[in-house]
C-alpha positions in Angstrom: 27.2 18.3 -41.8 27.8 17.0 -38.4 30.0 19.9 -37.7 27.3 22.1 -38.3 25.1 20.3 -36.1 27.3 20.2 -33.3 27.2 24.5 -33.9 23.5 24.7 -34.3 22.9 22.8 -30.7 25.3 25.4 -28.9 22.4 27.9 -30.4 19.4 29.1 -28.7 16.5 31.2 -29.4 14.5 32.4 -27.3 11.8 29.6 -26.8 14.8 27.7 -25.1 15.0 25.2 -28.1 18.0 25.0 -30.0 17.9 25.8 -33.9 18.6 21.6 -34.2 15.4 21.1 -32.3 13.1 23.5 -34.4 14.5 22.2 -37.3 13.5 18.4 -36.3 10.3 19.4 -35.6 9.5 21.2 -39.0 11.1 18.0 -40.6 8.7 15.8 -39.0 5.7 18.8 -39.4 6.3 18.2 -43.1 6.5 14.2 -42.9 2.8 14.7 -41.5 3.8 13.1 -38.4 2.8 14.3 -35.7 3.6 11.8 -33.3 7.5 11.8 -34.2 6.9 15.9 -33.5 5.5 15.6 -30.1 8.3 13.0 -29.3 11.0 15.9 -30.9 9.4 18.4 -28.7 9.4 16.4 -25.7 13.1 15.6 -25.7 14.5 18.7 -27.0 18.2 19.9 -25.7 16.8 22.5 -23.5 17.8 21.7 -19.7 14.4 21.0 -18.3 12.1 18.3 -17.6 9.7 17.1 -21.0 6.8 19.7 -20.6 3.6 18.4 -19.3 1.3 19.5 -22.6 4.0 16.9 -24.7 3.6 14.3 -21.8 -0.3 14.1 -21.5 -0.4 14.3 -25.0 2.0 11.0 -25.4 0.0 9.1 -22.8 -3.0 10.1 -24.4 -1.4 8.1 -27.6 -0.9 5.2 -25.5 -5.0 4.6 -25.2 -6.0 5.4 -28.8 -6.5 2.2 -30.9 -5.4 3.6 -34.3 -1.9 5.2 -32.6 1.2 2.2 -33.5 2.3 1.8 -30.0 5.5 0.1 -31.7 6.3 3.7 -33.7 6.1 5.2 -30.3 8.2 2.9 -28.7 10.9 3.5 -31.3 10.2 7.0 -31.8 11.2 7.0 -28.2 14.4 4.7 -28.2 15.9 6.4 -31.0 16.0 9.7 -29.6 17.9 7.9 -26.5 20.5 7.2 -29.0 21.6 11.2 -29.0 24.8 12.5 -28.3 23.7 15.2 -26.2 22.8 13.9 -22.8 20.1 16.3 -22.0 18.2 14.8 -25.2 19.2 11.3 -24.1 18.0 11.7 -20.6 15.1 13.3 -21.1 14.1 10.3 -24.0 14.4 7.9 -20.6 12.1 10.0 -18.4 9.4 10.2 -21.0 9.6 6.4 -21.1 9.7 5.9 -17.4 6.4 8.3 -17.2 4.7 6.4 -20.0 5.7 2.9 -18.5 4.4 4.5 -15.0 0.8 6.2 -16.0 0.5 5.1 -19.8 -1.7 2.2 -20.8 -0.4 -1.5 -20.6 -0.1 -1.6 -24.2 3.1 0.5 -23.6 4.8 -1.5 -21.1 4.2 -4.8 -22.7 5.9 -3.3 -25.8 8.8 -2.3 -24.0 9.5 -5.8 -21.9 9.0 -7.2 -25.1 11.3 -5.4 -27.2 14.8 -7.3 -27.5 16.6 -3.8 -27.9 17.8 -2.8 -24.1 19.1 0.5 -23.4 22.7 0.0 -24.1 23.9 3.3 -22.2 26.6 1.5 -20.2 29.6 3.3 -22.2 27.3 7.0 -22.3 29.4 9.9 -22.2 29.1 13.3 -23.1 32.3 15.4 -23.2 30.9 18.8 -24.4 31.3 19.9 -20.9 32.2 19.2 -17.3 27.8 19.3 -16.5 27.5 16.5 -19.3 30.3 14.2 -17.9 28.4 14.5 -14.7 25.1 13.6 -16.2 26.5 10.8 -18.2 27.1 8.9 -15.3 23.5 9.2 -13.7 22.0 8.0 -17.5 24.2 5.1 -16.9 22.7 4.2 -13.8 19.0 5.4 -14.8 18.8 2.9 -18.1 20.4 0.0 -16.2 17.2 0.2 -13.4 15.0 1.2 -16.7 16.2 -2.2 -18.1 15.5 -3.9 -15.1 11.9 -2.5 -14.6 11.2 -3.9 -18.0 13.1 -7.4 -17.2 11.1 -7.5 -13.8 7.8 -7.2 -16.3 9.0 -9.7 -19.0 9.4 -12.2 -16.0 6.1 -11.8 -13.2 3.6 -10.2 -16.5 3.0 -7.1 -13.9 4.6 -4.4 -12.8 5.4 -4.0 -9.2 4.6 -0.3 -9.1 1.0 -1.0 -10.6 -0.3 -3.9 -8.1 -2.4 -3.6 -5.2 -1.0 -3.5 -1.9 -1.9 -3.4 1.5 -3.3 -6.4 4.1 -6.7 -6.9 2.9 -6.3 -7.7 -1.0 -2.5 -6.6 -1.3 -0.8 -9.3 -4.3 2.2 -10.4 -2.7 0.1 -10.2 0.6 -1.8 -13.3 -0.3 0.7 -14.9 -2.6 1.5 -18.8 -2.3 4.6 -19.1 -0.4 6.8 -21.0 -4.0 5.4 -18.2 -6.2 6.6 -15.6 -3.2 10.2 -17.5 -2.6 10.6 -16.8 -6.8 9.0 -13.5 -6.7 11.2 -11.4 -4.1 14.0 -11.9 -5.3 13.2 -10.4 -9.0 11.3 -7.7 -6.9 15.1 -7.1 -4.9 16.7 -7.0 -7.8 14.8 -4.0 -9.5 14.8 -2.4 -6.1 18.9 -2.5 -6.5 18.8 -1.2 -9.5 16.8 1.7 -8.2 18.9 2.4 -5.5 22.1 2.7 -7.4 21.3 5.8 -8.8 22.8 7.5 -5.2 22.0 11.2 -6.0 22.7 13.6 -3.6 21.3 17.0 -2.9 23.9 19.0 -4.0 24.2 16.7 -7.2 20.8 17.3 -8.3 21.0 20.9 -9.9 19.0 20.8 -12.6 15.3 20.7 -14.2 16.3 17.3 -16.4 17.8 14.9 -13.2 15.6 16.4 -10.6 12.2 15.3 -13.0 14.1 11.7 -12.9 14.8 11.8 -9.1 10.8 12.3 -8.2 10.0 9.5 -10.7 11.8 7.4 -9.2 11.2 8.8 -5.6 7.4 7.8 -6.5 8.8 4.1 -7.9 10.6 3.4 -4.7 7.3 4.2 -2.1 5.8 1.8 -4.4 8.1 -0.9 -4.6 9.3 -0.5 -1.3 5.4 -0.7 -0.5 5.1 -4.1 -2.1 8.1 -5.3 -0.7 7.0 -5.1 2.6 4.0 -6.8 1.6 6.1 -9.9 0.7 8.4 -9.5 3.8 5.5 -9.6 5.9 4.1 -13.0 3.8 7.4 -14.2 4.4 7.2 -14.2 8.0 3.6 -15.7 8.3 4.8 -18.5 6.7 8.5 -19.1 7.6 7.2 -21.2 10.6 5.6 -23.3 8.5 7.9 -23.8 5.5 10.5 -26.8 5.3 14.0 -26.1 5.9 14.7 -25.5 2.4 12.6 -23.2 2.0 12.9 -21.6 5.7 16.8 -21.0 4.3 15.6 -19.6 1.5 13.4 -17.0 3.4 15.3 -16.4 6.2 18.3 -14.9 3.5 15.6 -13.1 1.8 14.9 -11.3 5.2 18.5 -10.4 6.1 18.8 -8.6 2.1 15.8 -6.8 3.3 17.1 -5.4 6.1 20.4 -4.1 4.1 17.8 -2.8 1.9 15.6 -0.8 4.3 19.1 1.3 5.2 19.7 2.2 2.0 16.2 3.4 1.4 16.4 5.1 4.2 18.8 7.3 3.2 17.1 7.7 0.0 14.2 9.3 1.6 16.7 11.6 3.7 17.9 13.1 0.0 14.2 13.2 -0.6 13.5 15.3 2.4 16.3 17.3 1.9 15.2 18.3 -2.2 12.5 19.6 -0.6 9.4 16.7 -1.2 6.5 17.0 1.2 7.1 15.0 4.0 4.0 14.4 4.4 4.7 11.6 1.1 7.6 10.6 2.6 6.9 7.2 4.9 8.1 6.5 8.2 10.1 3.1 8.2 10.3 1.1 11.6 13.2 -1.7 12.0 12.1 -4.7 13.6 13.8 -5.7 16.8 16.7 -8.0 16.6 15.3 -10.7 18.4 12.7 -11.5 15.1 15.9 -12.1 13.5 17.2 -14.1 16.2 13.8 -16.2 16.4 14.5 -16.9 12.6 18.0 -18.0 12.9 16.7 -20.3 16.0 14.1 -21.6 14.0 16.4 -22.5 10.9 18.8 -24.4 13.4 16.3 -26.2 15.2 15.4 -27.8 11.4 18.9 -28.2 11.0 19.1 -29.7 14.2 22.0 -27.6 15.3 23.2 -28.6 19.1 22.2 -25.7 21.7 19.5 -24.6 18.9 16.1 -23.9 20.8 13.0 -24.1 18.7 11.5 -20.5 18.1 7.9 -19.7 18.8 6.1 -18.0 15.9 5.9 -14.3 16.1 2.9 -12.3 14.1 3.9 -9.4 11.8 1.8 -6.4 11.7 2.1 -3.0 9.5 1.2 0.1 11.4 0.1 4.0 10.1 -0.6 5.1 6.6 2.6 5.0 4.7 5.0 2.1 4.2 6.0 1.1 7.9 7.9 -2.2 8.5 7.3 -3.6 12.0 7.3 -7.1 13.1 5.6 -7.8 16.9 5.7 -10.9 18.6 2.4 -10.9 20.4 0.6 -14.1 20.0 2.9 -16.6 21.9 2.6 -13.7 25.1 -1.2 -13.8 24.5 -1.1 -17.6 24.5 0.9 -17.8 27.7 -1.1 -15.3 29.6 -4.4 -17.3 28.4 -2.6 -20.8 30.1 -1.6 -18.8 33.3 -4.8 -17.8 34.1 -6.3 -21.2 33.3 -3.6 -22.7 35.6 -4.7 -20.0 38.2 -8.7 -21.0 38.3 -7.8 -24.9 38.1 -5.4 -24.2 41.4 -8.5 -21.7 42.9 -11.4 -24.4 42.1 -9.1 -27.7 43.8 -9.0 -25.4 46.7 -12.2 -24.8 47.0 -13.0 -28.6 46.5 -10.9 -29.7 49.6 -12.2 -27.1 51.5 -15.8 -27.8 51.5 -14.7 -31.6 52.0 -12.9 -30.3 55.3 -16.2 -28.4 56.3 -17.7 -31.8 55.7 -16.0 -34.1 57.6 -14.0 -31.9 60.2 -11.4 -33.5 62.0 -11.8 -32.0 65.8 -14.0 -29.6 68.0 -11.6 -26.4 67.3 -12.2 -26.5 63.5 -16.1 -27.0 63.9 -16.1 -23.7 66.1 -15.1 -22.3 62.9 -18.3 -23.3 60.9 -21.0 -20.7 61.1 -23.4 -23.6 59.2 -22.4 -26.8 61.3 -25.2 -28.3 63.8 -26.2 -27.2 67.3 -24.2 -29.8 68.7 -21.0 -27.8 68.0 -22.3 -24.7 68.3 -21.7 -25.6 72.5 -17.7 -24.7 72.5 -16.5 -21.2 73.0 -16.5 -19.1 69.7 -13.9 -16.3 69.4 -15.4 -13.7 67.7 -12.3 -12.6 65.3 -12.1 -16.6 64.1 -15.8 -16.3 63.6 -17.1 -13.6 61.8 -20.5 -15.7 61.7 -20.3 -16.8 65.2 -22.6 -14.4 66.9 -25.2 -14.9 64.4 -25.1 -18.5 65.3 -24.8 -17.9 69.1 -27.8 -15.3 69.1 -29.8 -18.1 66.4 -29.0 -21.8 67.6 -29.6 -23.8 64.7 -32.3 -26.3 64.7 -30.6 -30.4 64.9 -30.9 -30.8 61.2 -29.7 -33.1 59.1 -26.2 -33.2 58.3 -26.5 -33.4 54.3 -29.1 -30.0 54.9 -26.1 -28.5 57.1 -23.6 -28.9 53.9 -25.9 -27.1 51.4 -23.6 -24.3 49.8 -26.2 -21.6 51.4 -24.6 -18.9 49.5 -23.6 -20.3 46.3 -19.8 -20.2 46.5 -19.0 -23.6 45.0 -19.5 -21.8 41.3 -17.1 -18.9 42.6 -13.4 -20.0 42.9 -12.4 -16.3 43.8 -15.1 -15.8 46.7 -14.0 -19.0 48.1 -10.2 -17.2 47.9 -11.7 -14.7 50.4 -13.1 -17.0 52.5 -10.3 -19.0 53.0 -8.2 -15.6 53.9 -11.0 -15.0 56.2 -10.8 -18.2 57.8 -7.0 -18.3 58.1 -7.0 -14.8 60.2 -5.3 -15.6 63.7 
């Protein structure tokens, strides 16, 4: 009987299914279930993707009260028990889509489920095409696994949550909860990246359906990630050195990380994906890493280990970018310069109207367009006085001297007019 098998899946009509697959389906048609059918028809042996018709119908199941998510579940984990690795690959994408866009109900089945893919030994050595897809189902159920571990451990996916500065998850997260969440969230992430397809290694309907699924899985979780990272930072100044040790070697995995996407999204763009879903990642400069470091030694109190001044993080243009910008410590310092800068201006102006007070000989007082009449009898240069004819042509009244030191235009609230009339006064 299995020899027969084995014939019948070489043979295909011409609706692309194999007689095996046609067969499975009637089998199930006369059960009267036709959930089993749709999962048959969605995994058949023909070398494309599951057709969209069997999809939305399966995630349509997911939301209806009276379908047993459990059956579906199984339905769905049998069929990645095949021999034939088109049938056995294409069982994992329709799970990965239903875990992605299905309804909770599906997911929470699947983290809780003790039965894990076990595909580490998969081969298929009908042909040279199946030992070369064997080895990408290996790698696709070990980061399937780990999607539903991540699950069974935070109770959400990191795919579904929101993101972003204003009400992103991992964006307001307390920093404990984020010190034993990013590393769960890495770990997935690994997973994810070990599938290492390249372009010329993705010629088929069946692995290129799997590559934009997961394509779509790392934006998101790369997305979230950055989220955290950015958390991370905010807090790392404040964080005790424990904890500072902790972040600061969550940081330097994340920048391993961020290469290897990278050249992810380089396969992506070379597949052919819009670019305009691709995003645009930004490295931080290395002195944010060197800040860190600085920091963690200061706490450690490391010899020749300066303290680091805390640098603000900041996410920039629509899609995922990760760029860190120390800005506030140069705002701060440009803020105390300029105070330092009046204070100097205003003493200046304080011992200068105390010198017009109380000058200390006749050649000063010829200097003072407001002094008395008294003084007003010395020769005035005109080029030291720039007031002097005024007081020449108009000889002040003998006044009083407090009314000859009123501030007649106002300068004493104006430490930079009093800067000009200083230069003016120092002319030779």
């Amino acid at each position: 009987m299995k020899e027969v098998r084995d014939m019948m899946r070489g043979i295909n009509i011409p609706g692309g299914q194999s007689i095996a697959d046609r067969l499975t389906a009637a089998k199930h048609s006369i059960a009267g279930s036709g959930l089993a059918k749709v999962v048959c028809k969605a995994t058949t042996e023909e070398v494309t993707g599951p057709k969209k018709k069997h999809l939305d119908y399966l995630l349509q199941c997911t939301n209806e009260m009276n379908v047993s998510i459990p059956q579906m579940g199984d339905l769905l984990i049998e069929r990645t028990q095949h021999a034939s690795w088109v049938v056995t690959f294409k069982a994992l994408i329709t799970i990965h889509h239903l875990m992605c866009y299905g309804n909770e109900r599906f997911s929470q089945y699947m983290a809780s489920n003790p039965h894990h893919f076990a595909l580490t030994n998969f081969v298929d050595k009908t042909g040279v095409q199946g030992l070369d897809m064997s080895a990408f189902i290996r790698k696709y159920a070990t980061y399937l696994n780990e999607k539903r571990n991540s699950y069974k451990v935070m109770a959400f996916d990191f795919c579904k949550v929101k993101r972003g500065k204003d009400d992103g998850m991992l964006r307001k997260m307390a920093t404990e909860k984020l010190l034993k969440t990013l590393p769960v969230l890495q770990q997935q992430l690994d997973a994810l990246l070990e599938f290492d397809a390249t372009p010329n290694e993705l010629t088929n309907g069946v692995i290129n359906c799997c590559f934009i699924l997961l394509f779509k899985d790392l934006v998101r979780l790369f997305a979230c990630y950055n989220d955290g990272i950015i958390n991370l930072l905010e807090k790392y100044f404040e964080m005790n050195k424990k904890q500072c040790r902790e972040g600061l070697d969550l940081y330097k995995k994340f920048l391993v990380r961020m290469d290897k996407v990278q050249e992810f999204l380089k396969v992506a763009e070379n597949v052919g994906i819009d670019k305009e879903s691709i995003p645009d990642l930004v490295k931080a400069p290395s002195s944010l890493l060197e800040a860190l470091e600085a920091h963690l030694g200061a706490l450690e109190g490391k010899k020749g280990a300066p303290g680091a001044s805390k640098p603000s993080t900041s996410t920039t243009g629509a899609a995922v970018v990760a760029s860190f910008v120390q800005a506030d410590d140069e705002k701060n310092q440009a803020l105390r310069e300029e105070e330092e800068t009046l204070r100097a201006l205003k003493e200046r102006h304080l011992q200068k109207q105390a010198s017009l007070k109380s000058p200390s000989d006749g050649a000063f007082s010829t200097n003072n367009p407001f002094g008395d009449g008294a003084s007003s009898g010395h020769a005035t240069d005109a080029g030291l006085d720039p007031f002097g004819d005024l007081s020449l042509a108009n000889p002040a009244p003998n006044v009083g001297t407090a009314k000859s030191n009123n501030d007649l235009m106002f300068l004493s609230g104006n430490p930079f007019a009093d800067a000009l009339m200083g230069n003016n006064l120092s002319q030779p």
